[in-house]
C-alpha positions in Angstrom: 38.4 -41.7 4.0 42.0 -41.4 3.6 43.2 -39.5 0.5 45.0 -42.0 -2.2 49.0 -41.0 -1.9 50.2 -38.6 -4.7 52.7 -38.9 -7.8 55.2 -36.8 -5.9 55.1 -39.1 -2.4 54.9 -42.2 -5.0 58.5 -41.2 -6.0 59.4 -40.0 -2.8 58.7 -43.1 -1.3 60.2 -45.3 -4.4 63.3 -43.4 -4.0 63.6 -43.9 -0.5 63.5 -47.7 -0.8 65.5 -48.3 -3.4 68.7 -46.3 -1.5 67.8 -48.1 1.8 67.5 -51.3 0.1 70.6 -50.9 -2.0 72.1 -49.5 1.5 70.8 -52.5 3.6 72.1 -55.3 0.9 75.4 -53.4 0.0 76.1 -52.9 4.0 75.1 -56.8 4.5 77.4 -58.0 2.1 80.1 -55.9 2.8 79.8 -56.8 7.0 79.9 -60.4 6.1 83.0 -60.1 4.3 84.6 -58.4 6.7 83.3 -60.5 9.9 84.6 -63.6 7.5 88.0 -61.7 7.3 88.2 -60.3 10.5 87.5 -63.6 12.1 90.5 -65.3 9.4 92.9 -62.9 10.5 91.9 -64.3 14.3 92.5 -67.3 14.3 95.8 -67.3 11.9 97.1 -65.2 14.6 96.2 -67.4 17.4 97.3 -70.4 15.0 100.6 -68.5 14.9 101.0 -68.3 18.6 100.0 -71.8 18.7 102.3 -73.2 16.7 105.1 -71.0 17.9 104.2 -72.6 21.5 104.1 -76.1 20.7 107.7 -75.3 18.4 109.5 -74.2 22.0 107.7 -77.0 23.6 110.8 -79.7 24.2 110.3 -83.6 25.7 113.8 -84.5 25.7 114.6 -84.4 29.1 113.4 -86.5 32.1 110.6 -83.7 32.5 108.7 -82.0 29.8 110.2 -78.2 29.0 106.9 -76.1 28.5 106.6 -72.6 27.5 103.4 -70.4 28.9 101.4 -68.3 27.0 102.5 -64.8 27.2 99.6 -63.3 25.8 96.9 -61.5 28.1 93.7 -63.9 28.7 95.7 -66.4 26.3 94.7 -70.3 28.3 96.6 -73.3 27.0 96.2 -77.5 26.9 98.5 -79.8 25.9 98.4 -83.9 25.1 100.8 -86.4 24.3 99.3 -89.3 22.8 101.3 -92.8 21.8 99.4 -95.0 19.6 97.1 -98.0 21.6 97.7 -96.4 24.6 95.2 -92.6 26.5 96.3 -89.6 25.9 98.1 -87.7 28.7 97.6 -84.4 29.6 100.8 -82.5 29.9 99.2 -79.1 31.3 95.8 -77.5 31.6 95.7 -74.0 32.1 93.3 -72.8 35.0 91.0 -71.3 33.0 90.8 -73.6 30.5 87.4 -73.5 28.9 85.2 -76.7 28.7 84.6 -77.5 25.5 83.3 -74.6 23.1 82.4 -72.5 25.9 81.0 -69.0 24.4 82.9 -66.3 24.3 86.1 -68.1 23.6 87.9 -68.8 20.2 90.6 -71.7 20.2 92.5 -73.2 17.7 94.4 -76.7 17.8 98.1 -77.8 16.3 99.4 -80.8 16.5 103.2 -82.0 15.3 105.4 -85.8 16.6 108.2 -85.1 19.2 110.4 -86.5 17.2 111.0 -89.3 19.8 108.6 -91.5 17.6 107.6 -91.4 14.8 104.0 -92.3 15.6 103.8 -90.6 18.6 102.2 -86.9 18.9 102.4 -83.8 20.9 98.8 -81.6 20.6 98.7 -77.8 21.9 95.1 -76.1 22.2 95.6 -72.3 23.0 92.7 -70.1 23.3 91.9 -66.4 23.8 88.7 -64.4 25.0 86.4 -63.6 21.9 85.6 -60.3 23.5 88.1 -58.4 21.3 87.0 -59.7 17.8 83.3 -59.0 18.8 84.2 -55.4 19.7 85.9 -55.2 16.1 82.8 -56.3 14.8 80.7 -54.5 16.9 82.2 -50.8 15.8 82.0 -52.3 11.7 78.3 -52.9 13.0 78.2 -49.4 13.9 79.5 -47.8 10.9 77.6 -49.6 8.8 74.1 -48.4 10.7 76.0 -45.1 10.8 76.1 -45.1 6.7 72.6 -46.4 6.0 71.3 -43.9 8.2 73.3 -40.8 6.4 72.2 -42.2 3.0 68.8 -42.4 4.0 68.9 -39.0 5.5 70.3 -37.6 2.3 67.7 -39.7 0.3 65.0 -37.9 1.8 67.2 -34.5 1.4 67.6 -35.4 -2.5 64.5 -37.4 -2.9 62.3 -33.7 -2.9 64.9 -32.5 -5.9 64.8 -35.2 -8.1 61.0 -35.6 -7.8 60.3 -31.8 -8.8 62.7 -32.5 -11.5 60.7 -35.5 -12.6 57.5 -33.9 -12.0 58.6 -30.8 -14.2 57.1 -31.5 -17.7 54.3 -32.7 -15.9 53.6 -29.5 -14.1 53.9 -27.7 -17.4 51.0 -30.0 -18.6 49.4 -29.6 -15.6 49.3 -25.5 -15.8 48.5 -25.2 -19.7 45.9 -27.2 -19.0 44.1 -25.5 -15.6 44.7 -22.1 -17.6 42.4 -23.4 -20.0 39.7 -22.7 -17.3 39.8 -19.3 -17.9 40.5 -19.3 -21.5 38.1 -19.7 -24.5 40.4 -21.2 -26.7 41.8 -24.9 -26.1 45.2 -24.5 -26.9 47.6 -27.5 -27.3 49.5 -28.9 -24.6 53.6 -28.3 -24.5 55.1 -32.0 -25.4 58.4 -32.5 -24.0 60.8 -34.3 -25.7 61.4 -37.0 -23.2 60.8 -40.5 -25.3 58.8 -41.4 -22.3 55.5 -41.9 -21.4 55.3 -38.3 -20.3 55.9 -37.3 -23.7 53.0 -40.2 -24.7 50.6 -38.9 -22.2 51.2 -34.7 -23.4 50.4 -36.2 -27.2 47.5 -38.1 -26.5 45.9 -35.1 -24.3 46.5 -33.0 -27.4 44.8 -35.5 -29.8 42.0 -35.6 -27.2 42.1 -31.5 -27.4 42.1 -31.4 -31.1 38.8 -33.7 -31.3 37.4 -31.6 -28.4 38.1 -28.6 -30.8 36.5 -29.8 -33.8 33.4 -31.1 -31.4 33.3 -27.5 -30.0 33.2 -26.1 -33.6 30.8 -28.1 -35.0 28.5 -27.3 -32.1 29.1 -23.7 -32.6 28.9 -24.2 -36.3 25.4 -26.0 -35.6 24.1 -23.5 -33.5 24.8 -20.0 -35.9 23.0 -22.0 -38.6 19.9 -23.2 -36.6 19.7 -19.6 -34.8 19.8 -17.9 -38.2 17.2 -20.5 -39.8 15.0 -20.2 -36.6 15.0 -16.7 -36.8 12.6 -15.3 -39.5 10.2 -17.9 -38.7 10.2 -16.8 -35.2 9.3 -13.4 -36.4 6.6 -14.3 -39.0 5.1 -15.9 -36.5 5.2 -13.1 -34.1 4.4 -10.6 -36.2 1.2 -13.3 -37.6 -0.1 -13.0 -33.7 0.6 -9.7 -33.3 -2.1 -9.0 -36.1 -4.3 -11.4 -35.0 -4.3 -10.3 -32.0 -5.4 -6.6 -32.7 -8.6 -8.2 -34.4 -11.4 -6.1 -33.3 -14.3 -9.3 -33.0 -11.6 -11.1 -31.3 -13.2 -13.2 -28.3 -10.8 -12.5 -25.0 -10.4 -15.9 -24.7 -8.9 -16.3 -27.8 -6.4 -12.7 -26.6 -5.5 -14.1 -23.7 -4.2 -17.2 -25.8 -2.8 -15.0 -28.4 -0.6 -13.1 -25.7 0.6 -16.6 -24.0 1.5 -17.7 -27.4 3.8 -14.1 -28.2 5.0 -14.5 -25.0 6.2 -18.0 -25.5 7.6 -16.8 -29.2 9.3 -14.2 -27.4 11.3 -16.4 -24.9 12.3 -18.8 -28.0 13.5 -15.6 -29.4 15.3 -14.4 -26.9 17.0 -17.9 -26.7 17.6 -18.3 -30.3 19.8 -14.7 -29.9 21.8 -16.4 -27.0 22.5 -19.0 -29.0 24.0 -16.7 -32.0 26.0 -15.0 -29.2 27.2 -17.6 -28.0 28.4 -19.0 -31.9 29.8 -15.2 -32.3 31.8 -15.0 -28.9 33.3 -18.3 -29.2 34.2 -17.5 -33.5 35.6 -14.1 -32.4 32.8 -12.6 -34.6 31.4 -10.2 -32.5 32.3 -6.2 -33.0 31.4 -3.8 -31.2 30.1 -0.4 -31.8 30.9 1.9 -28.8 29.1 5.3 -28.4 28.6 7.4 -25.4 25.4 6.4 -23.8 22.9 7.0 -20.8 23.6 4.3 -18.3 20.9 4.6 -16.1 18.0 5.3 -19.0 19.0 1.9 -20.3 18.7 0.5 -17.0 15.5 2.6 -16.4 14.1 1.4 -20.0 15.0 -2.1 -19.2 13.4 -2.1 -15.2 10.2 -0.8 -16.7 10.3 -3.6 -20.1 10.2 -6.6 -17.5 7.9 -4.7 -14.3 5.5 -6.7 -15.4 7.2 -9.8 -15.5 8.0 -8.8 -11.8 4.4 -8.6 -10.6 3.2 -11.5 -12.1 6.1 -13.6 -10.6 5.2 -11.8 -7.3 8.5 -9.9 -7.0 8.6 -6.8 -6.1 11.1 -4.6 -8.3 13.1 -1.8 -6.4 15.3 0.6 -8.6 17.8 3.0 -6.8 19.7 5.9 -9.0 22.1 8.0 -7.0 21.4 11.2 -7.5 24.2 13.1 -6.1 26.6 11.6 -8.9 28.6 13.5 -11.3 26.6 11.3 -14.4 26.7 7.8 -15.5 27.3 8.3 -19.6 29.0 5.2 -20.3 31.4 3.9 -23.2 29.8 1.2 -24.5 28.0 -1.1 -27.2 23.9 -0.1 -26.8 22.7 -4.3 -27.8 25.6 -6.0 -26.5 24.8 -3.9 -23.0 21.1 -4.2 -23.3 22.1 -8.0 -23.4 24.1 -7.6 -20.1 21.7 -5.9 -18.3 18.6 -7.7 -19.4 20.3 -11.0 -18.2 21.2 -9.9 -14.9 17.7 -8.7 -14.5 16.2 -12.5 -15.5 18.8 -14.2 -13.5 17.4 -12.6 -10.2 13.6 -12.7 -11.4 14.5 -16.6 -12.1 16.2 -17.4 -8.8 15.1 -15.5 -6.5 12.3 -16.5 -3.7 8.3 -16.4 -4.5 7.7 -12.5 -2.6 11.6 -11.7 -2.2 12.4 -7.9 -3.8 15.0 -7.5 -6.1 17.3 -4.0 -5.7 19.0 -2.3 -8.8 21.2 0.3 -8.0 22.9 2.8 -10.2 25.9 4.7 -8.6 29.2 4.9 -9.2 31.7 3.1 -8.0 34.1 4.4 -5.0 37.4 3.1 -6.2 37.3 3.7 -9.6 34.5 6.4 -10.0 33.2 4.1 -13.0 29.2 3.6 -13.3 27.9 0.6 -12.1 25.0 -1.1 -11.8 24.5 -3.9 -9.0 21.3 -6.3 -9.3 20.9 -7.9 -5.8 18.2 -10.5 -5.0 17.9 -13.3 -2.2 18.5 -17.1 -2.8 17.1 -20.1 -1.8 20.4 -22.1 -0.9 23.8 -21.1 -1.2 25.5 -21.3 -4.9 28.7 -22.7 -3.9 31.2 -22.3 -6.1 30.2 -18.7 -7.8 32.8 -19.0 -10.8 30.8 -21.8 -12.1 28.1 -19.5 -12.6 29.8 -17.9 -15.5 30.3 -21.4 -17.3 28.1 -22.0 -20.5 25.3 -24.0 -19.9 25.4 -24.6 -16.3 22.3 -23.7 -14.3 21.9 -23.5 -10.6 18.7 -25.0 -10.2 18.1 -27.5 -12.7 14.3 -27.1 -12.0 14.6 -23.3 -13.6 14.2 -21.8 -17.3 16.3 -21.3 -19.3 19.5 -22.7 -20.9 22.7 -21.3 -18.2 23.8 -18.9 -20.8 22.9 -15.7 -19.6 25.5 -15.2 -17.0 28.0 -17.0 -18.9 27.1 -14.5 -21.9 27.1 -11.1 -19.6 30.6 -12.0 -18.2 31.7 -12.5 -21.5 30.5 -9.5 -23.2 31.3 -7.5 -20.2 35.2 -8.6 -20.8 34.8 -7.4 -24.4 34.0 -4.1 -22.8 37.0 -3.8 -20.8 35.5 -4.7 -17.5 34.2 -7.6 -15.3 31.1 -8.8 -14.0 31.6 -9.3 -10.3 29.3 -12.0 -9.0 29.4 -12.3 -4.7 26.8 -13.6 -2.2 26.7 -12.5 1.6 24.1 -13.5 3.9 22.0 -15.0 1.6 21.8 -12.4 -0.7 23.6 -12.8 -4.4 25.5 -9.6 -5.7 25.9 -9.0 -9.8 27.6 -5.6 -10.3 28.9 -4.1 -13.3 30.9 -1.3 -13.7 31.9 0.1 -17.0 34.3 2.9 -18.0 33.1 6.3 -18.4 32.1 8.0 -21.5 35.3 10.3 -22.3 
């Protein structure tokens, strides 16, 4: 399927046609006048000759008195006509052409011979048109010569004008792919063309301002549903946690009662993603930094959601370098227990019914920073990986969850001073996280 032409080769090719059409009709006109003059001065300067033959031509005498054309290729007739009575030819040159022949141009003058009054003398001289056509053929020439030279230097200039064109679009065009990376829509630059450039950067920013308020609201919507779901989540979980530890219980009623704290656990968990998220994107979330134990978080964690492991049929493997220096860490306790807790779900989520999932804890070669790298296989490739750190987007549609958790580590991870590196090799997905080192 061929691609549809862009903006820049739109102009290009706009350019283009307008100079060789301007070129083509200017060069037209201009060889028609010149054919029209060139051809003028022809023939007044065979009329000339003409007329000065017939002038020296002299019927006095008993014989006629006739002067030859000089002139190379010049061929000459002349009549003498009385009225009632033919014409008679007083000379024919030998190459006299019949008629109109092609390649010739003649003219014809005519005067009386002063014998009678009534009486004429007619001259014909003509010439080979050979000469004229040359003429013509070299203004032929230049003219081809100068369309081609301005089409060559409208595809020279065309490039040039077009980037100069193109330039306020351009500017729109990179405020808005840095908004990619950026959490904040900011407005578009609007140049002050009067054009529809200028129209088109105004309405984008209308359409950003509305896509700001949207974005609020839903952020606005979300702080005040997670706070309002919040204590009832935890009445409720504390409600089957005492039910729970009833001693007459039947264990058909405590397997029920775990499902259901499970349950009220995930809708926890989910309702503190969403106040994250309303946090991150207000700017509302501090940080409390304090030297802590990297790997007995990561430890703690591993051994929180074991379970979850074995029941999902996926084995759990935890590797700790030993032979580093330490892995005491500068960083927020929740905000990293969020992190790492994520990663950890991510793989348990996506990766295949029996495949193992591998923590490591080591430190990094490059930058001697702690870092913890959750690798697990995948079903199918994931493409694109930076769309994995978009809010809301999920992988496999079929999954749990609401595409936040990645999205929330790389954020949080940035508000540390670092990044979450997400690769895949092989078939097997990389997350790694390295964070600075306690001082």
């Amino acid at each position: 399927m061929l691609r549809p032409a862009s903006l820049r080769a739109h102009l290009l090719l706009a350019f283009t046609a307008v100079v060789l059409l301007t070129t083509l009709l200017g060069g037209g006109w201009q060889y028609r006048r010149l054919r029209t003059l060139l051809t003028a001065a022809d023939d007044d300067r065979l009329r000339a000759r003409a007329a000065l033959l017939l002038a020296r031509t002299d019927l006095s005498g008993a014989l006629p008195v006739l002067p030859l054309p000089d002139q190379t290729g010049e061929t000459m007739r002349v009549l003498y006509q009385r009225p009632g009575q033919p014409a008679l030819e007083l000379f024919r040159s030998a190459r006299w052409p019949h008629s109109r022949a092609r390649g010739w141009r003649q003219v014809r003058v005519a005067r009386s011979p002063g014998l009678f009054p009534d009486d004429q003398l007619t001259l014909w001289l003509a010439h080979p048109a050979a000469p004229l056509n040359h003429a013509l053929a070299q203004v032929r020439a230049g003219l081809a010569a100068a369309a081609a030279g301005s089409l060559l230097l409208a595809w020279l200039l065309a490039p040039v004008l077009s980037r100069v064109a193109l330039r306020p679009l351009r500017r729109i065009s990179r405020q808005a792919r840095s908004m990619g990376s950026s959490a904040e829509l900011a407005s578009l630059p609007v140049p002050a063309t009067g054009d529809e450039v200028q129209e088109l950067a105004e309405t984008l920013n209308q359409l950003l301002t509305r896509l700001r308020e949207g974005a609020q609201l839903q952020d606005n919507f979300l702080a005040a549903a997670a706070h309002e779901l919040r204590t009832p989540l935890a009445t409720l979980q504390t409600g089957l946690s005492v039910a729970a530890q009833a001693p007459d219980l039947p264990a058909a009623a405590r397997v029920q009662l775990a499902g259901h704290q499970d349950e009220i656990r995930r809708l926890s968990r989910l309702v503190d993603d969403f106040l994250l998220v309303s946090r991150l994107r207000a700017g509302a979330l501090p940080l409390t930094l304090q030297p802590l134990a990297f790997e007995e978080l990561v430890l703690s964690l591993a051994d929180r959601l074991l379970p979850r492991f074995r029941a999902a049929g996926r084995p759990l493997l935890l590797h700790i370098d030993e032979n580093a220096p330490g892995f005491r860490v500068q960083a927020d306790a929740d905000k990293l227990t969020t992190i790492v807790l994520n990663l950890l779900e991510n793989a348990l989520r996506h990766a295949p019914a029996g495949a193992a999932v591998t923590v490591t804890v080591d430190c990094a070669a490059d930058s001697g920073w702690p870092t913890l790298t959750v690798t697990n296989p995948v079903r199918a490739s994931l493409g694109d990986l930076s769309r994995l750190t978009t809010a809301y987007y999920q992988a496999d549609v079929l999954s749990e969850g609401a595409g936040l958790g990645l999205w929330l580590s790389s954020r949080l991870a940035e508000l540390h001073g670092t990044t979450l590196r997400l690769s895949e090799q092989d078939g097997i997905f990389h997350a790694a996280l390295a964070l600075p080192p306690a001082p």
